[in-house]
N, C-alpha and C positions, 0 to 999 in steps of 0.2 A: 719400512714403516709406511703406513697407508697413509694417504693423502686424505684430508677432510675437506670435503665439499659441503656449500651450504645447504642448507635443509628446502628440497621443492616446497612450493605453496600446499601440495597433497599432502606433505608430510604436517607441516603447521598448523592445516585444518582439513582432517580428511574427509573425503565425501560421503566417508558413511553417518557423520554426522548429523546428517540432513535429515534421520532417522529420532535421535531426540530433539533434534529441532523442534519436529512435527506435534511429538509428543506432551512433549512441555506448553506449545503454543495449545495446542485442543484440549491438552487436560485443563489449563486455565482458563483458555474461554469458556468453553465447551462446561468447562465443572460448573462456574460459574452463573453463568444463566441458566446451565440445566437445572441447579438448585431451584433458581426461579419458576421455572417453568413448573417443573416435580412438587417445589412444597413451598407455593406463594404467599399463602400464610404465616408459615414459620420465618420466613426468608423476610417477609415486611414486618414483622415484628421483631425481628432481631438489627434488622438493619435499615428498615425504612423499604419503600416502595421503591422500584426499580426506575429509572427514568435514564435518560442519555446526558447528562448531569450528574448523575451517580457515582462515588466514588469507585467501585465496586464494578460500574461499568467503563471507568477511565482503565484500570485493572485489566479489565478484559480484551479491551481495544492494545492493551501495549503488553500483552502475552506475546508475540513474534519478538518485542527489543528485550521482553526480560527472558526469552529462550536464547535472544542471539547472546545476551550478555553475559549469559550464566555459561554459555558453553566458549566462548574465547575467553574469559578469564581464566575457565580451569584450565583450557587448555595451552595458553600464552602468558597469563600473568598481566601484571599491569602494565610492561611492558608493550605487550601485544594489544593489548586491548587501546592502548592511546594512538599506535600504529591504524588500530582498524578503525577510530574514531577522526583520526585527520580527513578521513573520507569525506566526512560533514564540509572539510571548506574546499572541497574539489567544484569552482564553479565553471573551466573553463566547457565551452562547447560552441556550436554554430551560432549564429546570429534566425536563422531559422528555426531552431529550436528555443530558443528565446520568444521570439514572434508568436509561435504555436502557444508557447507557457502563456504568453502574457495579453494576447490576440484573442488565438486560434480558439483555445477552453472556451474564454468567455462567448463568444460568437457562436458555440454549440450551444450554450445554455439559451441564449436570447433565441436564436433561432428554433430551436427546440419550444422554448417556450410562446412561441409566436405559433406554431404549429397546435399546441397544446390550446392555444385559448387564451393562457393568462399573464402574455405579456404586457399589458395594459389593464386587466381587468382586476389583479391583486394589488393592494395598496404597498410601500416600501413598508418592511417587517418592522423598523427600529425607529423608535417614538425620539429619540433623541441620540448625537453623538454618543454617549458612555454606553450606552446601551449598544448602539454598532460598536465600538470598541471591545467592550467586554463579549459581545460574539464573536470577532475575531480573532483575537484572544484566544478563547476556548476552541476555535476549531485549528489553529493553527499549536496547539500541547494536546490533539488529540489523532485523529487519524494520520497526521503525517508521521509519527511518531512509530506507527506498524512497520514504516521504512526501514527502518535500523534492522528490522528482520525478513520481511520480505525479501526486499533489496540489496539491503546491506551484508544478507549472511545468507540467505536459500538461492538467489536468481545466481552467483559466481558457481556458488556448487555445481547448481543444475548445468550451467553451463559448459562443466569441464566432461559431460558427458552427453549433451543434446546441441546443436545447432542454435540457436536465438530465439528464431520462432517456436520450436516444439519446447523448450525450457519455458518461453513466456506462456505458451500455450499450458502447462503443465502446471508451472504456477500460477495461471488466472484460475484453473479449476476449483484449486487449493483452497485458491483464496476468497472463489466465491462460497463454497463448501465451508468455509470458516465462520463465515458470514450468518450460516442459516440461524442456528439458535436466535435471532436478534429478531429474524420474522414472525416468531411465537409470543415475543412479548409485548403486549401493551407499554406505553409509556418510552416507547423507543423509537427512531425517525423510522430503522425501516419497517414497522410493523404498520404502516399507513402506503407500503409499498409491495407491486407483484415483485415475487421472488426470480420468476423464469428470465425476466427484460435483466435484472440485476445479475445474475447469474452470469449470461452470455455478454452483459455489459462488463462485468469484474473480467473475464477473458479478454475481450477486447482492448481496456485499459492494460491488461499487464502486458499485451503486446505492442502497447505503443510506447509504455515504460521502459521497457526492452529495448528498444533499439533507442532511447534516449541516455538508458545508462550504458549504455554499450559506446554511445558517442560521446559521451562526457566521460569515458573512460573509468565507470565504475564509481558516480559522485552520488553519496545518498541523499545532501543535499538538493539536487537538482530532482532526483525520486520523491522526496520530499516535498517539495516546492509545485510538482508534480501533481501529488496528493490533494493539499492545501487548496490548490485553485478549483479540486472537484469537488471539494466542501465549501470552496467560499458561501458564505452567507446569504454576500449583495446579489449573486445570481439568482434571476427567479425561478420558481416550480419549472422544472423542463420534464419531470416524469411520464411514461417511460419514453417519451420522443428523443430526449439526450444520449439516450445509450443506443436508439437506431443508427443516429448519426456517429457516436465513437466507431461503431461498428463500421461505417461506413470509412469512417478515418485510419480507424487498423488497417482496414484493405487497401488505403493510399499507403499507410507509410509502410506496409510490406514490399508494395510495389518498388517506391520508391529507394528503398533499402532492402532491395531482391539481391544484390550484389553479397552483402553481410549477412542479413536476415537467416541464411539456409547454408550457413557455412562457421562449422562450430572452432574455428581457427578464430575466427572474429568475435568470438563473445569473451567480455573481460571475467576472467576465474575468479582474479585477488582479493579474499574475506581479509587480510591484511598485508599491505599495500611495503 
């Protein structure tokens, strides 16, 4: 009689899924805006004008969690999918990486913004408390939320076949590439922004991301949390000076994490845990 061994993490979510990952995530964004883009007209008259507030653009921005979701449920059940969900309260990690979340970000922004001109010269955005609450709010049910797929279900894949860096690198490309549609349209933050600084800035972040989930042991929360600080609100305009300086921070924390960073033994696989 054959012995039954448990089923590898390959077998539970194999790597070639990373294929409709991609798909599901760009058909939806990608379909989405591109409607906007191709037939603005028809698009504002059936649904209203496009804005970063738009239902339709919440939609879009959480195409990466509604491909991760769609594809560990069929493939795990709900079993699996609460397993790849406990991920959300994985908060242990360094006490330096805390410092960076809760420090480091903002201290890019200011300083970025002190370069930029308009650390003193733009007034505070929010006329009143509810008004900064209802912005942090919104930005904390919006792009952290890409995490659950990003993070939570593309970066372990990549990993069980690239090093740290060349997976971060791999999916920053992605991810800035995901991104474009959004520069074509009016009425969205980044269509008031160059595309080439954000581009090489989305690499930069996904490799600092990288070696943070990689240390917190695969926590989407902390990817999350991650996220969230690079939309905080209360930060001021740092464009594009904030993403010279990531840049400059990727190459510290490669340095720093030269040991892991280039050794695919070190990057956490587990899409569930």
């Amino acid at each position: 009689m054959m012995k039954n061994t448990p089923a590898t993490e390959e077998h539970q979510i194999p790597f070639n899924l990373i294929i409709p990952f991609l798909l599901i995530t760009f058909f939806l964004t990608w379909g989405i805006l591109g409607l906007y883009i191709f037939l603005p007209d028809q698009m504002a008259s059936l649904f209203g004008q496009i804005t970063g507030q738009h239902p339709l653009f919440f939609l879009a921005v959480y195409a990466p969690a509604i491909a991760a979701f769609i594809l560990i449920f069929t493939q795990k059940g709900v079993n699996g999918f609460q397993k790849y969900f406990s991920r959300v309260f994985m908060w242990r990690c360094s006490k330096a990486w805390y410092a960076f979340l809760f420090v480091g970000i903002p201290l890019v922004f200011y300083i970025g913004a002190a370069f930029k001109g308009t650390l003193f010269s733009e007034p505070f955005p929010f006329p009143n408390v509810p008004a900064l609450l209802m912005a942090l709010g919104l930005a904390a049910i919006k792009g952290p939320v890409e995490e659950f797929g990003w993070r939570g279900f593309a970066l372990p894949l990549l990993q069980r076949k690239f090093a740290p860096i060349w997976a971060g690198l791999i999916l920053g490309i992605i991810w800035g590439l995901w991104h474009a549609p959004a520069f074509l349209l009016s009425g969205t933050q980044q269509s008031a922004w160059a595309f080439t600084p954000f581009f090489f800035g989305c690499i930069a972040l996904s490799i600092i991301v990288t070696a943070l989930f990689n240390a917190s042991r695969g926590s989407i929360l902390l990817s999350a949390l991650f996220h969230y600080m690079l939309m905080n609100p209360v930060f001021p305009d740092a464009q594009p000076y904030d993403t010279y300086l990531f840049v400059l921070v990727a190459l510290l924390v490669i340095w720093l994490n030269r040991k892991t960073m280039f050794f695919k033994e070190s990057g956490f696989t587990k899409v569930i845990p």
